[in-house]
C-alpha positions as CSV (number, residue, x, y, z in Angstrom):
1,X,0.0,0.0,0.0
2,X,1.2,3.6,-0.9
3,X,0.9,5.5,2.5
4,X,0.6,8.6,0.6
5,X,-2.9,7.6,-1.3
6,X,-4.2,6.4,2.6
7,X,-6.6,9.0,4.6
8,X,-5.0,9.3,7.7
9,X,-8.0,10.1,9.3
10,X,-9.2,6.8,8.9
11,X,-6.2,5.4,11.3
12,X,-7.5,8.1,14.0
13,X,-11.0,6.5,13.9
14,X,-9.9,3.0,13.7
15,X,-7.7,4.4,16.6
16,X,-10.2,5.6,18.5
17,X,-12.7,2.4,18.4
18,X,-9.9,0.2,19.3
19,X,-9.5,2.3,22.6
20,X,-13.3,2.5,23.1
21,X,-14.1,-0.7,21.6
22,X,-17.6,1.0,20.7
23,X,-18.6,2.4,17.2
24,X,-21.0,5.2,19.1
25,X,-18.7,6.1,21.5
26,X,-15.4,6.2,19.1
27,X,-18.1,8.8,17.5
28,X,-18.5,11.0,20.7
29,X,-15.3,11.0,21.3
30,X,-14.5,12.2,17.4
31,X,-17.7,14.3,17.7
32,X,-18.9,13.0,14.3
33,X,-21.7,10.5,13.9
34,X,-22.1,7.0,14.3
35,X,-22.3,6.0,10.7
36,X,-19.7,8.4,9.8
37,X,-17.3,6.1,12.2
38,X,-19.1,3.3,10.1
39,X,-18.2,4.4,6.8
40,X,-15.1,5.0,8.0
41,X,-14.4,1.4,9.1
42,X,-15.7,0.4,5.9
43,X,-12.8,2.0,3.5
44,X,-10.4,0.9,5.6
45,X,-11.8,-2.4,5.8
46,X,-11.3,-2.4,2.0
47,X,-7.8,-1.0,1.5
48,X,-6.1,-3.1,4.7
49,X,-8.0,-6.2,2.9
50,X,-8.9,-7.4,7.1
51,X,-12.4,-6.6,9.3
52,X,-10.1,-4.9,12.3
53,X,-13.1,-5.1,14.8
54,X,-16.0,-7.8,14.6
55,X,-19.1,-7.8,17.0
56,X,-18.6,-9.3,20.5
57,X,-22.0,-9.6,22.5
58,X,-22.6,-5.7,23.3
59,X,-19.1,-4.2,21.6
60,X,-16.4,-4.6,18.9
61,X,-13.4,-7.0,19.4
62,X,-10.4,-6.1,17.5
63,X,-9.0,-8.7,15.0
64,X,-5.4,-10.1,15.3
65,X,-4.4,-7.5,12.7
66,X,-5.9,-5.0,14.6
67,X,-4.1,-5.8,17.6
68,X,-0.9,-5.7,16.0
69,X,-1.7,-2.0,14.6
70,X,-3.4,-0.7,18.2
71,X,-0.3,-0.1,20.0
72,X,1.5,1.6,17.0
73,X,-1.3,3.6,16.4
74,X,-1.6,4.8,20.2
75,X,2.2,5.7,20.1
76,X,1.8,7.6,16.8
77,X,-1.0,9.8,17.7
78,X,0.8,9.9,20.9
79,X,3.6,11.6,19.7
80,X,1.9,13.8,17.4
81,X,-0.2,15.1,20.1
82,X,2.6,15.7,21.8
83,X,4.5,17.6,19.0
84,X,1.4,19.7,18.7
85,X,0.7,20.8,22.3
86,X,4.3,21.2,22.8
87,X,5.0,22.6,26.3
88,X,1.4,23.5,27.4
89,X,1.7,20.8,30.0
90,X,4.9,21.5,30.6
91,X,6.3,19.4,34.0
92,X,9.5,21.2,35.1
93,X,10.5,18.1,37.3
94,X,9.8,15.3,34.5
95,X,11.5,17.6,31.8
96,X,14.8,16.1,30.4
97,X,15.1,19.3,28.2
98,X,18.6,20.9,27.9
99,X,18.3,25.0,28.8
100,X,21.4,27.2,27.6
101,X,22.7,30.0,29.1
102,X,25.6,32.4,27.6
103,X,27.4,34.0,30.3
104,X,30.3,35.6,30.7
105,X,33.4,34.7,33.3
106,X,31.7,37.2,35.8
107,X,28.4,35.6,36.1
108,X,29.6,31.9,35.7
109,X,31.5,32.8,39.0
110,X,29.3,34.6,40.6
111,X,25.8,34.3,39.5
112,X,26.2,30.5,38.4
113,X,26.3,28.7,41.5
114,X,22.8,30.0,42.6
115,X,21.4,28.9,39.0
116,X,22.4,25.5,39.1
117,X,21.4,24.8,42.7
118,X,17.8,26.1,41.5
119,X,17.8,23.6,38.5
120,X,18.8,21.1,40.4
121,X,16.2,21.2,42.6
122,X,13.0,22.4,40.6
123,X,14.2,20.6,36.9
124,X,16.3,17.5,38.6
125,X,16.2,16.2,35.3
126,X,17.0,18.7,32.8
127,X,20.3,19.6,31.3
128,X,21.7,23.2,32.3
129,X,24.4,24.3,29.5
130,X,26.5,27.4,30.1
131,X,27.9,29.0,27.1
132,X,30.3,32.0,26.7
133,X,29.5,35.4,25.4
134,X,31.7,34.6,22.5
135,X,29.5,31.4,21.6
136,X,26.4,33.1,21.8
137,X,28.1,35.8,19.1
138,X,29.0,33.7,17.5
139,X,26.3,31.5,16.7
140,X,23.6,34.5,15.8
141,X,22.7,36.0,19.2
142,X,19.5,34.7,20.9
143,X,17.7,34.3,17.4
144,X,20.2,32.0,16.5
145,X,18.5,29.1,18.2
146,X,21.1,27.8,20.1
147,X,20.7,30.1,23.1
148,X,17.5,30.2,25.5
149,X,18.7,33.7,27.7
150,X,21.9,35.8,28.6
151,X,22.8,38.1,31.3
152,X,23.4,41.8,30.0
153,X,23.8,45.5,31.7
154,X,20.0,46.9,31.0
155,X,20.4,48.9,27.5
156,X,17.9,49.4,24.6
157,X,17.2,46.3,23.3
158,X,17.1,45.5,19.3
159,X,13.6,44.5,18.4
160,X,12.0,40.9,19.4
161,X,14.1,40.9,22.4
162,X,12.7,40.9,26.2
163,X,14.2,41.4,29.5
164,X,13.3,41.4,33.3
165,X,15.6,43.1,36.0
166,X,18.0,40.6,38.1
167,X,20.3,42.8,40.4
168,X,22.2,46.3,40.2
169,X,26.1,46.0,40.6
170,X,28.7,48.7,41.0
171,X,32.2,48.0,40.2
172,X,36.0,48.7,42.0
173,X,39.4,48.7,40.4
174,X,41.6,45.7,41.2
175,X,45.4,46.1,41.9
176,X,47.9,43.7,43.6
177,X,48.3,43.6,47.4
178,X,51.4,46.3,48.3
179,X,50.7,48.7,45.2
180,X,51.9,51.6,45.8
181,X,48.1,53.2,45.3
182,X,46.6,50.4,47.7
183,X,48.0,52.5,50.6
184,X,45.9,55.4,49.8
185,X,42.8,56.5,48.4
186,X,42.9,56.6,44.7
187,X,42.6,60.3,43.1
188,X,41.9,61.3,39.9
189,X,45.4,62.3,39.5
190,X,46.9,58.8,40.5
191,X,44.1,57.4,38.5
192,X,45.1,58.8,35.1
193,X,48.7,58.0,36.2
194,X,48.5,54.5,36.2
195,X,48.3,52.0,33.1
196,X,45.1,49.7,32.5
197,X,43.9,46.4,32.0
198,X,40.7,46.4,29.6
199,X,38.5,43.3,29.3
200,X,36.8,42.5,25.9
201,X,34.4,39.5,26.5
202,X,32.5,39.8,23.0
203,X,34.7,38.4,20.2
204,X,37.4,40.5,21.4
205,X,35.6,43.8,21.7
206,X,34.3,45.7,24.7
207,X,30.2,45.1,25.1
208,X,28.0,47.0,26.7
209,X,28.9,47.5,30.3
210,X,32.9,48.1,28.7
211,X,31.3,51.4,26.0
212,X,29.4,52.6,29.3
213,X,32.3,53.0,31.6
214,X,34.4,54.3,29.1
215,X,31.9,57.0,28.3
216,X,31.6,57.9,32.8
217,X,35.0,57.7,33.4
218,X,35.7,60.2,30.1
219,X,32.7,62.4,31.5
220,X,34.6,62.3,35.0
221,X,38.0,63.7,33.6
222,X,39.3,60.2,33.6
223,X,41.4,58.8,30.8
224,X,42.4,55.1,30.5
225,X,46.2,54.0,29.0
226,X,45.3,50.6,28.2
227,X,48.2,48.1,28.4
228,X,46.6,45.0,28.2
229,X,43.5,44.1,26.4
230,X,42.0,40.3,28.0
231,X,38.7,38.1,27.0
232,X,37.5,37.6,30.8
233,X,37.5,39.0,34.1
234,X,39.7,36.3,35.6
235,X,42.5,36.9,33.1
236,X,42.4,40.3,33.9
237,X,42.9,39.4,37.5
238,X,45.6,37.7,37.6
239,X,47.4,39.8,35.2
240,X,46.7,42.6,38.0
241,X,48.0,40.2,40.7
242,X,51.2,40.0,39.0
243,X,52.0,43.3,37.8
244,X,51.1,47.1,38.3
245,X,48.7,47.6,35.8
246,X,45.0,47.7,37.4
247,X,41.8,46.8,36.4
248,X,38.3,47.4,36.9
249,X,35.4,45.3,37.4
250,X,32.1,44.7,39.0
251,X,32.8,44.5,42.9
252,X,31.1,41.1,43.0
253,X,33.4,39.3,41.1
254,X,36.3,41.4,42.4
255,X,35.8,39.8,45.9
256,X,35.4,36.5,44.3
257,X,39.1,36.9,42.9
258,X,40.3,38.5,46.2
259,X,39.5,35.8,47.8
260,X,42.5,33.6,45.0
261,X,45.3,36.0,44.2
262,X,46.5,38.5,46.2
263,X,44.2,41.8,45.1
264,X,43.0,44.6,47.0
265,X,40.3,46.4,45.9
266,X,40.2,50.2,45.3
267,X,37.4,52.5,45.3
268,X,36.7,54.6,42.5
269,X,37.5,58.6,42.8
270,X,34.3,59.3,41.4
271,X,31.3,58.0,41.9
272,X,31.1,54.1,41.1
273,X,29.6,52.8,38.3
274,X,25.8,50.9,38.9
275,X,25.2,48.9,36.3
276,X,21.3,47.0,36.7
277,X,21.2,43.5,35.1
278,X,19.2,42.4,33.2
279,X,17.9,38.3,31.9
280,X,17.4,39.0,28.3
281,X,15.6,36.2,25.6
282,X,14.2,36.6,21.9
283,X,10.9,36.2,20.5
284,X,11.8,32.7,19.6
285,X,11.4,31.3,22.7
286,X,8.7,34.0,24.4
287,X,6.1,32.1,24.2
288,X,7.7,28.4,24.9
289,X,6.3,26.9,28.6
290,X,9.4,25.3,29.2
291,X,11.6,28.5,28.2
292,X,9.4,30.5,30.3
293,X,9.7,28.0,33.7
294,X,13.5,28.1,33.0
295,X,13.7,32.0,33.0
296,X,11.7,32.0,36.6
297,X,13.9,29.6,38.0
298,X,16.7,32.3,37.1
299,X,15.0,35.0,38.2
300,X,14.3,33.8,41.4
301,X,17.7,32.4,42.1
302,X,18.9,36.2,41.3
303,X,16.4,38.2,43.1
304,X,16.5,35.9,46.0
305,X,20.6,34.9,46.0
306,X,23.4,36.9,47.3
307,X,23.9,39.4,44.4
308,X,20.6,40.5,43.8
309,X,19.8,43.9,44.9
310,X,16.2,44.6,43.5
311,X,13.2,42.5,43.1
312,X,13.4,41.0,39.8
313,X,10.3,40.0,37.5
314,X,9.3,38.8,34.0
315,X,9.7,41.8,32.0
316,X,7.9,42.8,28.8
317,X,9.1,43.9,25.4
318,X,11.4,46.7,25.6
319,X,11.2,49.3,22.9
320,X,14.9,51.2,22.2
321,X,15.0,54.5,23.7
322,X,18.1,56.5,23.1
323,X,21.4,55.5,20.7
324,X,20.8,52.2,19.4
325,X,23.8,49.4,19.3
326,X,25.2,49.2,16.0
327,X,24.9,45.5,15.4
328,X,21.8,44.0,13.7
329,X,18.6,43.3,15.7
330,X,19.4,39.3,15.4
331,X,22.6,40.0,17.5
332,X,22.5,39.3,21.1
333,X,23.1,42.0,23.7
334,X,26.4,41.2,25.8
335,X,27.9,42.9,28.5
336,X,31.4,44.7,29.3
C-alpha cells in the first residue's frame, strides 16, 4: 500500500474504536456520527484487505491485525499530540530538556552557583548548559536558536528581544596587594597615572557595560592607557595580581578573585559605576512553557541569592529608547 494515497483520518477513527471498543462512543469521542465512524471502518476495511473489529456480545473485538496496529497507532498519535501541544503541560520536574545560558566569566563565578542549585532542585532532570559570550556571538545571538537567555547591563534592546531586571552592581578597580596606590585613596590624578587592563568578553571587543564605563570615566575627567587588552575577568585578574597595571570590574566578582590572588580592591575617585542587570531572551522562545519555567527559575535564584539587589520580574518587550547598538537586531546583547 502507498501511505501517501491512505486518509489518515481513517487510522484516527480505527484508533479511537480500538481504545473505546464501541462504534457510538469512538463517534462522541471524534464528535462525528455514528455512521460516519461506520463508513469510515468500511474504506479501511477495503484498502487493509482485514475486518479490524468484529461484533462481540454488546461491543467490537479487535482482530489479530488489529491488535498488531493498536499499540502503533496509540504511540503515533501519541507523539503527534505531543509535538502539537508542545510545552502546554509542561512538568518542570519530568523535563529532560537541555536549557542554555551564555554567560560571561563574571556571572559563571558569581551568578552560576545560585542557578544550578535552583535547576537542580526544581528541573532535577533537565540539562543546564552554560555557554560563553563569544559562543552566543557567534552562533547568531538569541535568534540563532542555540541560546535560550543571557545576562546583559539593561540597554535598549534591538527589536524581538525581552528582559526582566536581576540585580544592580557597581564596580572597584583591582590592583595587587602592596601597590603603591593600595596605601591610599585613589585620586583622579593617580588614576590617570597609572596603566590599564581592559576586558573585551564579546569576540574580542568591549560590550555594553565596557562602551558605558568608558563613556563615565571620560565624563569624570578620567582617561584610561590601556596596556593590556584580556577576554574575561579572571584573566584580567591575575594579570593585575602580578604586575602594576589595574583593572576594573564589578565588585562582586572582584571579591570573588580577592579571595585567589592576592588583590586589593580600590574604590573609584568618582562616583562608582551601577550597572542594573538584566535576563534578556528573543521572540523565539517567548512564548515556549518550558523556556518560560527556565527563565523563573533564574529570576528567582537572582532576586533571591546573594547578588541580587532589587526584586526582579518577568519583563515585557522593551522598545529602544536612546542611541541604538550598531549591530543587527538578530545579534544578542552582551555585557562589558
Amino acid at each position: 500500500m502507498n501511505l501517501s494515497t491512505l486518509d489518515l483520518n481513517l487510522l484516527l477513527v480505527l484508533h479511537a474504536v480500538l481504545e473505546e471498543r464501541s462504534a457510538a462512543r469512538a463517534a462522541r469521542r471524534l464528535r462525528v456520527t455514528p455512521s460516519a465512524v461506520s463508513n469510515s471502518l468500511a474504506r479501511l476495511r477495503a484498502q487493509l484487505g482485514d475486518p479490524l473489529v468484529v461484533r462481540s456480545g454488546r461491543g467490537l473485538v479487535p482482530t489479530p491485525r488489529a491488535q498488531q496496529i493498536a499499540p502503533r497507532l496509540r504511540a503515533a498519535f501519541g507523539e503527534i499530540a505531543g509535538a502539537i501541544e508542545g510545552d502546554r503541560a509542561f512538568d518542570p520536574r519530568a523535563t529532560t530538556r537541555a536549557f542554555t545560558l551564555a554567560l560571561s566569566d563574571l556571572d559563571q563565578i558569581c551568578s552560576l552557583p545560585a542557578i544550578a542549585r535552583a535547576a537542580a532542585a526544581e528541573m532535577p532532570r533537565a540539562t543546564l548548559r552554560v555557554v560563553s559570550v563569544d559562543h552566543l556571538e557567534a552562533t547568531g545571538g538569541l535568534g540563532g536558536g542555540d541560546v535560550d537567555a543571557t545576562i546583559a547591563p539593561a540597554h535598549p534592546l534591538p527589536p524581538g528581544h525581552h528582559a526582566a531586571d536581576l540585580f544592580e552592581q557597581d564596580s572597584v578597580f583591582v590592583v595587587r596587594r602592596g601597590h603603591p596606590c593600595a596605601r591610599r585613596r585613589l585620586t583622579r590624578e593617580a588614576f590617570n597615572s597609572l596603566r590599564h587592563i581592559d576586558i573585551h568578553i564579546a569576540l574580542g571587543r568591549g560590550g555594553i557595560g565596557n562602551r558605558a564605563a568608558v563613556e563615565a570615566l571620560a565624563a569624570q575627567g578620567l582617561r584610561r592607557e590601556i596596556a593590556a587588552a584580556v577576554p574575561t575577568f579572571s584573566a584580567a585578574a591575575v594579570i593585575a595580581a602580578n604586575t602594576d597595571l589595574v583593572a576594573a570590574m564589578p565588585r562582586r566578582i572582584a571579591e570573588a578573585l580577592a579571595r585567589l590572588a592576592p588583590l586589593t580592591l580600590l574604590e573609584p575617585p568618582v562616583a562608582a559605576l551601577v550597572f542594573r542587570m538584566q535576563l534578556v531572551w528573543h521572540d523565539r522562545t517567548h512564548e515556549d512553557e518550558g523556556a518560560r519555567c527556565f527563565r523563573e527559575l533564574v529570576i528567582a535564584a537572582l532576586r533571591d541569592g546573594p547578588p541580587a539587589r532589587g526584586r526582579a520580574a518577568e519583563g515585557t518587550r522593551k522598545k529602544p529608547s536612546g542611541p541604538r547598538d550598531s549591530r543587527p537586531a538578530s545579534s544578542s546583547p552582551t555585557r562589558r
